[in-house]
Biotite code that builds the C-alpha atoms (Angstrom):
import biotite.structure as struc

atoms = struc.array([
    struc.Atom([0.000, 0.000, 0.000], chain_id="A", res_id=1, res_name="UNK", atom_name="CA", element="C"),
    struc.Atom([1.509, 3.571, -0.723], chain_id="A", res_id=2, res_name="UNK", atom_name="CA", element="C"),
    struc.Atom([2.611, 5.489, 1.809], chain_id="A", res_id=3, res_name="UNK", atom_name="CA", element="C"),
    struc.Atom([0.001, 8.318, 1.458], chain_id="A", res_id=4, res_name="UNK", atom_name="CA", element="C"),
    struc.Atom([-2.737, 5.585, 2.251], chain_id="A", res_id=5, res_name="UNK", atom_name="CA", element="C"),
    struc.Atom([-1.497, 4.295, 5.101], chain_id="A", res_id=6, res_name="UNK", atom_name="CA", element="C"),
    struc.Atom([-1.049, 7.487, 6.885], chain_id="A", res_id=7, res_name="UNK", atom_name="CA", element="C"),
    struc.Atom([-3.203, 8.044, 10.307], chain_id="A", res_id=8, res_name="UNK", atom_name="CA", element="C"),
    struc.Atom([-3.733, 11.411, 8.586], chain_id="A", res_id=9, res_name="UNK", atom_name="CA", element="C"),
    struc.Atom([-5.063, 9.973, 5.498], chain_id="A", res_id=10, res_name="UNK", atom_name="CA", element="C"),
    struc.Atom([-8.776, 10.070, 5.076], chain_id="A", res_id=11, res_name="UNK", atom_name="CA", element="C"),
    struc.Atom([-10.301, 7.639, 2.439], chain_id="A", res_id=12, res_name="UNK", atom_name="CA", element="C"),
    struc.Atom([-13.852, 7.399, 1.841], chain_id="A", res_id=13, res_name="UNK", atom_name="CA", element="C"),
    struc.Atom([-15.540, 5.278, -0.460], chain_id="A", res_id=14, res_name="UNK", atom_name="CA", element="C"),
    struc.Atom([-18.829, 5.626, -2.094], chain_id="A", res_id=15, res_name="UNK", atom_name="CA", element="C"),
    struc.Atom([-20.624, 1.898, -3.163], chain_id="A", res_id=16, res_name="UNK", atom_name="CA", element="C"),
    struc.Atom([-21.563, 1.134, -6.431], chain_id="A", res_id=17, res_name="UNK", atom_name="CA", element="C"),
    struc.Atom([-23.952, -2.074, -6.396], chain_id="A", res_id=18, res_name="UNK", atom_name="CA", element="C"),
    struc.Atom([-21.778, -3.472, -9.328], chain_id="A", res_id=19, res_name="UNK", atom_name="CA", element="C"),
    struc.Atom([-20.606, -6.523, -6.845], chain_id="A", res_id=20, res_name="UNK", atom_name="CA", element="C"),
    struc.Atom([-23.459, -6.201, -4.926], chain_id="A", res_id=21, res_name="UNK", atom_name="CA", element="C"),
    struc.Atom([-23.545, -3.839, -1.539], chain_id="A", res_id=22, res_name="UNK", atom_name="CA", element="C"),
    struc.Atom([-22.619, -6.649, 1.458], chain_id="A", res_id=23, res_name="UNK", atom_name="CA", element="C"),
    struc.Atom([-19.423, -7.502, -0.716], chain_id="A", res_id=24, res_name="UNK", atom_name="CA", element="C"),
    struc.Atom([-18.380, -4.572, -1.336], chain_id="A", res_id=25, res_name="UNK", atom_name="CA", element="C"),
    struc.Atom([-18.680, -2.877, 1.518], chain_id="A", res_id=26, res_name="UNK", atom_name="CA", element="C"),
    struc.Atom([-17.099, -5.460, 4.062], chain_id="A", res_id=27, res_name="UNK", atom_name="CA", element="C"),
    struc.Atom([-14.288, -5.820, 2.023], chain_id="A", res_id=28, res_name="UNK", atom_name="CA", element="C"),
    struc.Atom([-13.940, -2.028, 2.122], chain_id="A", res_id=29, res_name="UNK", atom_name="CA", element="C"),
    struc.Atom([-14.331, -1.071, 5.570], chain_id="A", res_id=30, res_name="UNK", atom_name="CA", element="C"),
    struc.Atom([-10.770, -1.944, 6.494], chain_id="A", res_id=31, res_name="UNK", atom_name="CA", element="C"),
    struc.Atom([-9.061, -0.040, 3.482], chain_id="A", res_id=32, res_name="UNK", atom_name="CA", element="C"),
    struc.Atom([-11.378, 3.084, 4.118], chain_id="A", res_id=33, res_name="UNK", atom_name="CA", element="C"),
    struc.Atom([-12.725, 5.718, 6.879], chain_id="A", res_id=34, res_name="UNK", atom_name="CA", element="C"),
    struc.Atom([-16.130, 4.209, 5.729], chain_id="A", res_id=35, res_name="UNK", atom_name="CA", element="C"),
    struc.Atom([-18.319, 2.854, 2.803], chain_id="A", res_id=36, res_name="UNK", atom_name="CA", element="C"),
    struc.Atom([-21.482, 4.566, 2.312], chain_id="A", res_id=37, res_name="UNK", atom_name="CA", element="C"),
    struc.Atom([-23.669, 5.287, -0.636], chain_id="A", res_id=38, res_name="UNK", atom_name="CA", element="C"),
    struc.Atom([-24.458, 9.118, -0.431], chain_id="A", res_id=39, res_name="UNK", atom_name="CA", element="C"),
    struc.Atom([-22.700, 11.391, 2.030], chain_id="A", res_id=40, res_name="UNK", atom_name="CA", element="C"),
    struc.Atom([-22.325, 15.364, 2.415], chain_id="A", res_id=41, res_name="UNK", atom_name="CA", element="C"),
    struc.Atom([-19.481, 16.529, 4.407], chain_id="A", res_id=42, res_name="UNK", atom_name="CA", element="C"),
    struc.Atom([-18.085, 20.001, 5.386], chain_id="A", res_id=43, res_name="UNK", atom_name="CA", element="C"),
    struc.Atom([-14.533, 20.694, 5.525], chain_id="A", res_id=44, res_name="UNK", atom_name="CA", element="C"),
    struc.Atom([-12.898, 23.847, 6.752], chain_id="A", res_id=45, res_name="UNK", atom_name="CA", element="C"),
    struc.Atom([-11.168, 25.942, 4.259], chain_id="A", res_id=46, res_name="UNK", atom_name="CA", element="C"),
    struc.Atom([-10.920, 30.036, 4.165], chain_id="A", res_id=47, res_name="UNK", atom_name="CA", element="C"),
    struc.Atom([-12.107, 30.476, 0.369], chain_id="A", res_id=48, res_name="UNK", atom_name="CA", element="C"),
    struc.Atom([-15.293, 28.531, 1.003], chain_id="A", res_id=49, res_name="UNK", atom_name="CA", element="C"),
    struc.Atom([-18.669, 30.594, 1.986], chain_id="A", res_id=50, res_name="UNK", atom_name="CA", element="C"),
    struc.Atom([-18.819, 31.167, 5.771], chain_id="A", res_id=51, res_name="UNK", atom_name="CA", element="C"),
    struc.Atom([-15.293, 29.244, 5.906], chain_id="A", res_id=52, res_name="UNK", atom_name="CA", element="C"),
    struc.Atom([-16.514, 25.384, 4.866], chain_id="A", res_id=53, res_name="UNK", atom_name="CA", element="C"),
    struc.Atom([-16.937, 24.057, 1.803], chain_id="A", res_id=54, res_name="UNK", atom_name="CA", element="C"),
    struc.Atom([-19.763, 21.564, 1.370], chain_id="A", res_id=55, res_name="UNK", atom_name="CA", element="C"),
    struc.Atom([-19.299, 19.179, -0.802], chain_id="A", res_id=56, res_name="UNK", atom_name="CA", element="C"),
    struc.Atom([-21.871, 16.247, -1.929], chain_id="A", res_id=57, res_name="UNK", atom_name="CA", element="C"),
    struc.Atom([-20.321, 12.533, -2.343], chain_id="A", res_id=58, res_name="UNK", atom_name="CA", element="C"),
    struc.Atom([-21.872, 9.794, -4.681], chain_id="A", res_id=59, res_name="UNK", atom_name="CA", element="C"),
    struc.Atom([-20.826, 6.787, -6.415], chain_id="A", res_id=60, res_name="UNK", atom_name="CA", element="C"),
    struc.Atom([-23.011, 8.438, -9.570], chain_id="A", res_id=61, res_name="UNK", atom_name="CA", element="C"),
    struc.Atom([-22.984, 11.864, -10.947], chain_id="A", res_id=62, res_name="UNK", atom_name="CA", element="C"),
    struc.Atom([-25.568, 14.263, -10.736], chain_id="A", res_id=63, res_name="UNK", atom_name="CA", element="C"),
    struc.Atom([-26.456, 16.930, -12.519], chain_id="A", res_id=64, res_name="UNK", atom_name="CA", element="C"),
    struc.Atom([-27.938, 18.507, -9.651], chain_id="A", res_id=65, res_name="UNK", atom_name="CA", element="C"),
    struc.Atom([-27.841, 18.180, -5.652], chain_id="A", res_id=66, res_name="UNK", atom_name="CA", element="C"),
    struc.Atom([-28.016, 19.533, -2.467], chain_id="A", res_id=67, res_name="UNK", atom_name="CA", element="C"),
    struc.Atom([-26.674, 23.505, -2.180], chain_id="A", res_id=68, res_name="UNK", atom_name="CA", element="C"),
    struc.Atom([-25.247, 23.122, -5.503], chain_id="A", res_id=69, res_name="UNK", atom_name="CA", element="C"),
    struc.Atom([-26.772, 26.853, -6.303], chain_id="A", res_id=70, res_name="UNK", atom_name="CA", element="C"),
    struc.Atom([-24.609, 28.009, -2.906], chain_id="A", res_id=71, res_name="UNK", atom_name="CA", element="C"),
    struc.Atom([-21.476, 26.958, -3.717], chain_id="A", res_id=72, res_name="UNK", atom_name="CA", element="C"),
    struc.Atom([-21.465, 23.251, -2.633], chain_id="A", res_id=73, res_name="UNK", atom_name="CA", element="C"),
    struc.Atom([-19.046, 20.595, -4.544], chain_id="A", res_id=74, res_name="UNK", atom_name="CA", element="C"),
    struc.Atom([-20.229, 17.237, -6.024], chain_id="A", res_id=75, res_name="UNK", atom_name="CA", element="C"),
    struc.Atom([-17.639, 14.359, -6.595], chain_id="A", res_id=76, res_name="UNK", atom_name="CA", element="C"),
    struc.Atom([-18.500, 11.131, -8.026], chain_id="A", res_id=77, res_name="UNK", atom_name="CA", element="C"),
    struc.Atom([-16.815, 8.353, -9.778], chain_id="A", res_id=78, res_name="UNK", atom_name="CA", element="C"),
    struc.Atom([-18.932, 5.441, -11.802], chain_id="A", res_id=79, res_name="UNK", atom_name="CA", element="C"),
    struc.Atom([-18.056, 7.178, -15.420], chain_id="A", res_id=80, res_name="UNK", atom_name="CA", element="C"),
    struc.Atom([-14.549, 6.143, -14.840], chain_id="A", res_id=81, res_name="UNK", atom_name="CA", element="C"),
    struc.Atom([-13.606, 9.202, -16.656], chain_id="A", res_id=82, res_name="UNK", atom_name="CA", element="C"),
    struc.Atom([-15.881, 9.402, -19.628], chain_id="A", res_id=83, res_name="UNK", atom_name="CA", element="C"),
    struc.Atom([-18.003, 12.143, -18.590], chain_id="A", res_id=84, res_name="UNK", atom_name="CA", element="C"),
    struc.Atom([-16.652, 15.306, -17.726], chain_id="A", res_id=85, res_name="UNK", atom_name="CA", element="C"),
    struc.Atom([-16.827, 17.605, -15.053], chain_id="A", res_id=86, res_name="UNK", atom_name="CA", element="C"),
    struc.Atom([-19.012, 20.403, -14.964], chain_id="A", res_id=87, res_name="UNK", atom_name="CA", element="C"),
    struc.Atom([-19.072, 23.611, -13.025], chain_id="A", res_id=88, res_name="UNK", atom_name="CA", element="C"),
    struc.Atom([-18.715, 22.475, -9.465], chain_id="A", res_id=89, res_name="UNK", atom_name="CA", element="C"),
    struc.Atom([-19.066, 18.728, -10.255], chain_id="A", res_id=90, res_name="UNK", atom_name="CA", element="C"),
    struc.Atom([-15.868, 16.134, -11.286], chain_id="A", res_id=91, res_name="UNK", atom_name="CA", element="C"),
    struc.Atom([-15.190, 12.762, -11.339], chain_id="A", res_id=92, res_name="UNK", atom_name="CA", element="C"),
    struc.Atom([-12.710, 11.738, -8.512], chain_id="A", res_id=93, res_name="UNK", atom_name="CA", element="C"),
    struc.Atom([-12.392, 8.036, -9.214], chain_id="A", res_id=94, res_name="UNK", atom_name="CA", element="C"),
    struc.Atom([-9.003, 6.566, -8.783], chain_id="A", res_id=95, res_name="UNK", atom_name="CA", element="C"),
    struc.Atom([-9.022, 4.690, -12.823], chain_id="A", res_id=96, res_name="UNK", atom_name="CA", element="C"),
    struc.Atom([-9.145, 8.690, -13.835], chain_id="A", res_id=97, res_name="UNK", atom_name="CA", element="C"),
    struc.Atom([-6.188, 9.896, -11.572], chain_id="A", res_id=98, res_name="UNK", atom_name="CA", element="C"),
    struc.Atom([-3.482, 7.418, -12.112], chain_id="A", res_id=99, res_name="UNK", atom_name="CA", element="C"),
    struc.Atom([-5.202, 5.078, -10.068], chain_id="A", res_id=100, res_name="UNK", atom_name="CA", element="C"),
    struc.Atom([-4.665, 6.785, -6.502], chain_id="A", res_id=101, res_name="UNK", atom_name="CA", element="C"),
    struc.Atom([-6.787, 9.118, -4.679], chain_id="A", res_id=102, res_name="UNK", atom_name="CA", element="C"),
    struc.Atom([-6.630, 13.047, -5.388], chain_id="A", res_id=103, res_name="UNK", atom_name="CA", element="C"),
    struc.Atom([-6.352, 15.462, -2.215], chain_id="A", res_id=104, res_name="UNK", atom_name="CA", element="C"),
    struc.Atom([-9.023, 18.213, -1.408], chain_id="A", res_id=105, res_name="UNK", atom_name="CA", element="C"),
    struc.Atom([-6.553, 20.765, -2.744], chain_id="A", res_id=106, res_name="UNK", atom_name="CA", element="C"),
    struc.Atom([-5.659, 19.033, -6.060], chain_id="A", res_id=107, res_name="UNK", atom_name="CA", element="C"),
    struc.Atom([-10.350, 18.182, -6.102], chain_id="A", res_id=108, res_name="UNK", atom_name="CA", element="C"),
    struc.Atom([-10.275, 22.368, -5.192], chain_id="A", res_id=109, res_name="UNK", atom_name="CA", element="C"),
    struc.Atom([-7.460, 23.711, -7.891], chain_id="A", res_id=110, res_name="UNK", atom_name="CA", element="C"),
    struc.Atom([-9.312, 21.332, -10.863], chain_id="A", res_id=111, res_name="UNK", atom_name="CA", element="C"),
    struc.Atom([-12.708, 22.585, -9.942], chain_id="A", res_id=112, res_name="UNK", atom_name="CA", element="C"),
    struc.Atom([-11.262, 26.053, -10.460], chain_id="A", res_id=113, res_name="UNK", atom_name="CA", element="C"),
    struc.Atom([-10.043, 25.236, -13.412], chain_id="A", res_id=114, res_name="UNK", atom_name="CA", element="C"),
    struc.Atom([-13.806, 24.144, -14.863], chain_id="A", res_id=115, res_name="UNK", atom_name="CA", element="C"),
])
């Protein structure tokens, strides 16, 4: 296992996908990740954000719309594996389209940026 993912800073979440069905998945997840859930919203503290934390939306599938997306919130998904493109404050963070590790908020933060 890299380095980066064995950290105790590391956080890894993952988001199910059904494909191998849910029980599977998931308990062959839970000791590889912080948890394995299917929809989650989370808040993390950063300056630039509105009132200092960004919210940001997690799903195994993209939407094209979800929760707070008209204030500013973040939605990351995987499931494409890179075929559909990100859009306004939405990208694909599976690992198959990021040299198969996981990206960091700040590298998720500068490509959003860039859309």
């Amino acid at each position: 296992m890299p380095e980066s993912l064995s950290s105790p800073s590391s956080r890894l979440w993952f988001t199910s996908d059904h494909h191998f069905g849910h029980d599977k998945t998931a308990d062959r997840m839970k000791e590889s990740f912080g948890w394995v859930r299917d929809y989650y919203e989370l808040k993390v503290e950063d300056a630039d954000a509105p009132s200092g934390k960004q919210r940001i939306v997690l799903c195994h599938y993209a939407f094209r719309v979800w929760r707070n997306a008209h204030h500013g919130s973040w939605h990351l998904y995987g499931h494409s594996h890179g075929s559909l493109p990100g859009a306004g404050r939405s990208m694909d963070v599976g690992v198959d389209c990021h040299d198969f590790s996981p990206i960091s908020y700040e590298q998720v933060k500068a490509a959003l940026h860039q859309l």
